[in-house]
C-alpha positions in Angstrom: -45.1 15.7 48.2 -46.0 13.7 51.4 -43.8 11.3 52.7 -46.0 8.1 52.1 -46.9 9.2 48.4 -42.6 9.3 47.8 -42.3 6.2 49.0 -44.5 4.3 47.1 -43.0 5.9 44.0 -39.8 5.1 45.3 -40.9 1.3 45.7 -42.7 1.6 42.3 -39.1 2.6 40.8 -37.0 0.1 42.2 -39.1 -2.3 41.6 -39.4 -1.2 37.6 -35.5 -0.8 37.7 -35.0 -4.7 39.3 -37.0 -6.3 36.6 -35.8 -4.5 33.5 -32.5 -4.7 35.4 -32.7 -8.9 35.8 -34.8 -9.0 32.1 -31.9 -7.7 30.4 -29.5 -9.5 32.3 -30.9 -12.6 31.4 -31.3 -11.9 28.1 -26.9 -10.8 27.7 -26.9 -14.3 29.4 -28.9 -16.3 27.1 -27.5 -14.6 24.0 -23.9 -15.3 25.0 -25.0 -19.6 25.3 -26.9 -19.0 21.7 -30.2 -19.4 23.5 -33.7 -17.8 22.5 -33.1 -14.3 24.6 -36.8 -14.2 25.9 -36.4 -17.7 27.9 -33.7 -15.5 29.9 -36.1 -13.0 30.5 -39.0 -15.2 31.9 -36.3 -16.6 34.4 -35.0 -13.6 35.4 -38.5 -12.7 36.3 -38.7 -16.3 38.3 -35.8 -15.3 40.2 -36.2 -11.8 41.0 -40.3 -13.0 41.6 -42.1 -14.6 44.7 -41.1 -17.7 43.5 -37.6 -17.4 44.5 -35.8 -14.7 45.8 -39.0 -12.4 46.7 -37.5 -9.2 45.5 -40.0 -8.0 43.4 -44.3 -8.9 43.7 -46.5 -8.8 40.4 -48.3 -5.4 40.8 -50.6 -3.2 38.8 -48.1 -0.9 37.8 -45.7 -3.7 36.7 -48.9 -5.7 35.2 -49.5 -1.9 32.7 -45.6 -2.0 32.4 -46.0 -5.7 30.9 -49.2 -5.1 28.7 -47.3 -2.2 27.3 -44.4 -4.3 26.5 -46.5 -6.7 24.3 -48.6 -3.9 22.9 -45.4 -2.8 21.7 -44.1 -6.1 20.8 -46.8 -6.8 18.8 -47.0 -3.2 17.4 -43.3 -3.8 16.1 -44.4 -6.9 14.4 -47.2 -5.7 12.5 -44.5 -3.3 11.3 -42.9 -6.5 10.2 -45.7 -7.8 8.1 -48.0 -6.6 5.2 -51.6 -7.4 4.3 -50.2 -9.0 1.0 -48.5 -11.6 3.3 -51.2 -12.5 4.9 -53.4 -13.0 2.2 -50.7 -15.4 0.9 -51.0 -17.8 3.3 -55.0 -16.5 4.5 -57.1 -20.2 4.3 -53.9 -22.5 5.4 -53.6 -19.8 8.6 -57.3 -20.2 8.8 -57.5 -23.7 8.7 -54.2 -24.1 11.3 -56.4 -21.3 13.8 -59.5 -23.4 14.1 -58.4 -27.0 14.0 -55.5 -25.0 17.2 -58.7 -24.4 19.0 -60.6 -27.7 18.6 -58.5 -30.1 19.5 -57.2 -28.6 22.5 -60.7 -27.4 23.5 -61.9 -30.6 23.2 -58.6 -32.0 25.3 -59.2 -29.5 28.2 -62.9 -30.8 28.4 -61.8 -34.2 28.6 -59.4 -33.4 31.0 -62.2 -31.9 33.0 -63.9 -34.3 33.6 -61.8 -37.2 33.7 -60.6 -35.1 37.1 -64.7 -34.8 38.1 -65.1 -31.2 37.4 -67.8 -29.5 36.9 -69.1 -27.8 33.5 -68.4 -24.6 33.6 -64.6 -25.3 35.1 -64.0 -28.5 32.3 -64.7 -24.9 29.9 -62.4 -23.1 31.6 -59.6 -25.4 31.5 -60.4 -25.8 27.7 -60.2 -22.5 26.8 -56.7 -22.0 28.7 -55.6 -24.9 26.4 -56.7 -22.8 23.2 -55.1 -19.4 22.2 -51.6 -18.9 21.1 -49.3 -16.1 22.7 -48.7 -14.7 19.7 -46.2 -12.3 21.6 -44.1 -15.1 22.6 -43.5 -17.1 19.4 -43.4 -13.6 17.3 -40.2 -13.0 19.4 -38.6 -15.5 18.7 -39.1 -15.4 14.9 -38.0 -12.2 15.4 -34.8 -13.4 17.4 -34.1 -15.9 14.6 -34.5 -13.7 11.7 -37.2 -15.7 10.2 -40.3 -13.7 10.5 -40.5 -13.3 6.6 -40.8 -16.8 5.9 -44.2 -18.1 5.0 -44.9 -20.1 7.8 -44.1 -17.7 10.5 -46.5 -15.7 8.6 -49.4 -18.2 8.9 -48.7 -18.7 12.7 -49.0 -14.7 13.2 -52.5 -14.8 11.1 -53.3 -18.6 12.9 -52.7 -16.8 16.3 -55.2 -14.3 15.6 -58.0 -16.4 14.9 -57.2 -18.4 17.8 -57.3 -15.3 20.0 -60.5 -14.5 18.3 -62.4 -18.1 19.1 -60.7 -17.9 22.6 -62.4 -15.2 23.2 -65.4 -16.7 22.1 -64.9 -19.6 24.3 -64.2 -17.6 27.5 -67.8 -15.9 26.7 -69.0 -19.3 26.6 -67.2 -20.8 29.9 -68.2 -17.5 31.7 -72.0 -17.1 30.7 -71.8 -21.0 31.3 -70.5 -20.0 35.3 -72.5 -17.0 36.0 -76.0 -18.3 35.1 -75.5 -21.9 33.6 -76.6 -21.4 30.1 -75.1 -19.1 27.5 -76.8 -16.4 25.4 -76.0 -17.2 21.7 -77.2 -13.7 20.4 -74.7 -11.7 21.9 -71.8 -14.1 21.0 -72.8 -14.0 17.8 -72.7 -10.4 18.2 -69.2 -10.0 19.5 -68.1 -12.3 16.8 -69.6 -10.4 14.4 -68.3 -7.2 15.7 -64.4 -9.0 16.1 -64.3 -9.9 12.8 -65.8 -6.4 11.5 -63.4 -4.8 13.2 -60.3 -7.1 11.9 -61.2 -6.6 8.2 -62.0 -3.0 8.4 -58.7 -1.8 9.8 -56.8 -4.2 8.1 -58.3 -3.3 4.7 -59.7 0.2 5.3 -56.0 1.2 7.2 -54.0 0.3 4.8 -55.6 1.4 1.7 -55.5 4.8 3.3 -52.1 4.8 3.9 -51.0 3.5 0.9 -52.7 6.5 -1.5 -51.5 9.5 1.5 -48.5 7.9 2.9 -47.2 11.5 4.4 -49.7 11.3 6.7 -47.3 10.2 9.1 -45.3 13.3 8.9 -48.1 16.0 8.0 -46.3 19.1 9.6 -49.0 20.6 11.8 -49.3 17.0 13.7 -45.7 15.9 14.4 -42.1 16.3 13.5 -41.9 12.8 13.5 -43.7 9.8 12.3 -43.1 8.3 16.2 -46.1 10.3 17.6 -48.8 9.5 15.2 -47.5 5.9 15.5 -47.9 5.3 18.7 -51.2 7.3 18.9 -51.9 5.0 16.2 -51.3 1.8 17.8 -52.1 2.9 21.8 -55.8 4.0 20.0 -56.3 0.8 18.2 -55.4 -1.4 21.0 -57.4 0.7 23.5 -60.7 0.1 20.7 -60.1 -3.3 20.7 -60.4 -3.5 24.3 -63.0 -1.7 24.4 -64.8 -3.8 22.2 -63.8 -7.5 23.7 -60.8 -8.4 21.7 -57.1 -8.4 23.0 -55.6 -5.4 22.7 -52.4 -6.9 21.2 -55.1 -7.4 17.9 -55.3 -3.8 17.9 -51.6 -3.3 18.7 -50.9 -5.5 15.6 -53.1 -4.2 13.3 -52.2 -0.5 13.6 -48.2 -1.6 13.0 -49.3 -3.6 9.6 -51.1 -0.5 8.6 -48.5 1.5 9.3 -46.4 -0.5 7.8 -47.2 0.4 4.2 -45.4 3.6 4.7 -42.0 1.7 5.5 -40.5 2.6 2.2 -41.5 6.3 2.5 -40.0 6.8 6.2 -37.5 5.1 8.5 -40.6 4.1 11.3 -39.2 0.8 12.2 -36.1 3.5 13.8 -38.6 5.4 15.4 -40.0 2.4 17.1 -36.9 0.6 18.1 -36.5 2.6 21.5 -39.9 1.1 22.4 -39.4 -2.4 21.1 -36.1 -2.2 23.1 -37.6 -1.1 26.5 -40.8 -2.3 26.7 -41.2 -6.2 25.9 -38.5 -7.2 28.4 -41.4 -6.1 31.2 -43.9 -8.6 29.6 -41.7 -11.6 29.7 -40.3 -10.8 32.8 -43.9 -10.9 34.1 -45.1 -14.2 33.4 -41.9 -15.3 35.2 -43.0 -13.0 38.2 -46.6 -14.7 38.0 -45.0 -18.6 38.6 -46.0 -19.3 41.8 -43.4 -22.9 43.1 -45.3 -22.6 46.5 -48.9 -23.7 45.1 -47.1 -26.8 43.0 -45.2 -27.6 46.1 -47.1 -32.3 46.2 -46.4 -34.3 44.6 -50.1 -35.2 42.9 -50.3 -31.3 41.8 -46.7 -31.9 39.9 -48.3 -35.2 38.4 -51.1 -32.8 37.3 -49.2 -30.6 36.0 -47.2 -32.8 33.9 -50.7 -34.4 32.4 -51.6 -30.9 31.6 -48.5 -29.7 29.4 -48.2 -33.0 27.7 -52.2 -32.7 26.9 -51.7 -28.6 26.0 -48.3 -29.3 23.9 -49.9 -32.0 22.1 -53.5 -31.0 21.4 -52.0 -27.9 20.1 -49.4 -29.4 18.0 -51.5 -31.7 16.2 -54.3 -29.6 15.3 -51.9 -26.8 14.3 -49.9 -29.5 12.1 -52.6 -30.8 10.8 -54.2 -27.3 9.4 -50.2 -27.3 7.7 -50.2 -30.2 6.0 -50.3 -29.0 2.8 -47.0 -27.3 3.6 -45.4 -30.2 3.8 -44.4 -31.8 6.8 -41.1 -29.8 7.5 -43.0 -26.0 7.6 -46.1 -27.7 8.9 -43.8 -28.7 12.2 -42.4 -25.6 12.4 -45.9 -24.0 12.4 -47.0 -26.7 15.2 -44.3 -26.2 17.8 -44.6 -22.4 16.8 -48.4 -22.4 17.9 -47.7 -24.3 21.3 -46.8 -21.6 23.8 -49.6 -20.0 26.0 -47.6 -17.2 27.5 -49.9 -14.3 28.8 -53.1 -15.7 26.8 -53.2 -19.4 29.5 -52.7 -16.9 32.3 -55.8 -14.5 31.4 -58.0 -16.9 31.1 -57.3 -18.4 34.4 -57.1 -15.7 35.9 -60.9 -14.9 34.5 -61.8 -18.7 35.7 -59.9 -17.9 40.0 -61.8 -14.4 40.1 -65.4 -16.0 39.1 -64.6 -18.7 41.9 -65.1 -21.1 38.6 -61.1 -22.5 39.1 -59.3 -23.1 42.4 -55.7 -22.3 43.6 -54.4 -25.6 42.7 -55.7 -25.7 39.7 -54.9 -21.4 39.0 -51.5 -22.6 39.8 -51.3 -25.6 37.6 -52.6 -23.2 34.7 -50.0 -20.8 35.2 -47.4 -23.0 35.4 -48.2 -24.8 31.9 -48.5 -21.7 30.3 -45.3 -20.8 31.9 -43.5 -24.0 30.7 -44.9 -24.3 27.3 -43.4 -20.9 26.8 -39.8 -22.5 27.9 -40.2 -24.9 25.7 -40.6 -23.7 22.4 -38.1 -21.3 21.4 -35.1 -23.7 21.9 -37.2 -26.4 19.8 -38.0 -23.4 17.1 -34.4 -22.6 16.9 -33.3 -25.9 16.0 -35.9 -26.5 13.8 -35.5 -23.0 12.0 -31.5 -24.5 10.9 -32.1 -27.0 9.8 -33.3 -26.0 6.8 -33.7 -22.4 4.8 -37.7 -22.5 4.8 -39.3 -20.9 1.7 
């Protein structure tokens, strides 16, 4: 092997081993003060990141390690959850998803152009303010043991149909940016196709494996039901990609299908080496992504700070609002669980700085809300999960 090739997969290891190293760290830290464990995992990545001590810079490899780690994160909740559930609670998750993208659509327009901006970058900053990182709130409902309750389960179903208009909007905001108008048919068309997709896995997947359950342990294909589960879930999130929708839909779907077969095998022990390895690399990333340099005046902070209060709020009310009918206890529970951007802020800046549609300061300011709103939340979701047993 030549020298230069072994040391880039020598740089490639240590950097893998500091991460996972300062992820779990953080996370025997934050369990020990009764904190939500993945807050110690996004500060670990701050620390370890450029932001800090420089040990470690977001890469591609450690970018694949991450998107793994929420694949698998969200794999492990489908496992969690059952079509039946989510039919329970289908129109209030529904109505909680689209008055979630609304509000802080609108908010993030206004925003826009209070600060002068044009068009297509008032869009932008909208769509950052829309979708729900459903990876970070479903790990904390898993952390608290309350991912059964009913309105945990309309924030995972509310999350998707945010991530489903989000990714409407960006098509909007981009088309919007690349030619200054935006072509209805095919938005139609990949909304159509989303939603196709959604209900024919969901419905077709586990019908199938409710009527041939040993299909996960059919003798000629695997030993055990870990193979065909992950080739399960890796080939549903790849599709989804492949057709415009987050991969974590895919990821999701495939462990809710596969979780119809939970009484007939022990699949959530298969998993749990993945769920165990894997996630810490995703939270540890968005830590690794905070950049303290780019927020370094004063009017940036002061941005900032406008920013989270718009993106906590818009999302909060329009989530609470869908929840009402609740009550108001589980409906604020399902607002403050909808708040965190995690990942979802990130990607669609990201999108916005490599069209030239956002700048640096305002990449930065992105980041960083998604960032803190993710801080945020699990502490409030803890308390707010005590206080009362929610039905």
């Amino acid at each position: 092997m030549p020298i230069a090739a072994s040391s880039g997969i020598a740089d490639i290891l240590t950097d893998l081993f500091v991460v996972l190293l300062a992820a779990k760290l953080g996370d025997e830290l934050f369990r020990r003060i009764r904190q939500p464990t993945i807050v110690g995992e996004i500060l670990a990545g701050v620390l370890v990141g450029p932001a800090v001590f420089g040990l470690v810079e977001p890469g591609e490899v450690l970018e694949v390690f991450a998107e793994l780690g929420v694949v698998f994160l969200l794999f492990w909740v489908g496992l969690e959850t059952k079509l039946s559930d989510l039919r329970e609670v289908g129109p209030t998750a529904l109505s909680v998803g689209v008055l979630g993208v609304v509000i802080p659509f609108a908010g993030g327009i206004g925003i826009g152009a209070a600060l002068g901006e044009t068009t297509a970058t008032s869009l932008f900053i909208g769509a950052a303010l829309v979708a729900t990182s459903v990876g970070i709130t479903s790990a904390v409902l898993i952390d608290l043991g309350v991912l059964e309750r009913r309105a945990s389960r309309i924030i995972l179903g509310a999350a998707i149909v945010d991530d489903i208009l989000a990714l409407l909007l960006v098509a909007v905001a981009a088309g919007v940016a690349a030619e200054g108008g935006v072509d209805i048919g095919a938005i139609a068309a990949t909304a159509g196709i989303a939603v196709a997709f959604v209900a024919f896995v969901a419905l077709g997947g586990t019908k199938l494996l409710q009527k041939r359950p040993a299909l996960l342990h059919a003798p000629r294909f695997s030993e055990s039901p870990l193979l065909p589960a992950v080739i399960v879930c890796l080939g549903l999130a790849a599709l989804a990609s492949q057709i415009g929708l987050a991969a974590i839909i895919g990821a999701f779907l495939a462990g809710m299908v596969i979780a119809e077969t939970r009484d007939q095998s022990p699949i959530e022990q298969e998993v749990a080496p993945l769920y165990a390895f894997f996630p810490p690399f995703f939270f540890a990333f968005i830590g690794l992504e905070l950049s303290l340099a780019a927020l370094g005046d004063f009017d940036t902070l002061l941005l900032l700070a406008g920013v989270t209060v718009l993106a906590v709020l818009t999302k909060f009310a329009g989530a609470y609002l869908g929840a009402m009918r609740l009550g108001r206890r589980d409906a604020t529970f399902v607002g403050v669980g909808m708040v965190p951007r995690g990942e979802v802020g990130i990607i669609v800046a990201g999108i916005g700085n490599a069209t030239g549609v956002i700048d640096a300061q305002l990449f930065a300011i992105i980041v960083a809300m998604s960032v803190l709103t993710t801080l945020l939340v699990p502490p409030v979701l803890r308390r707010l999960a005590v206080a009362e047993p929610s039905t």
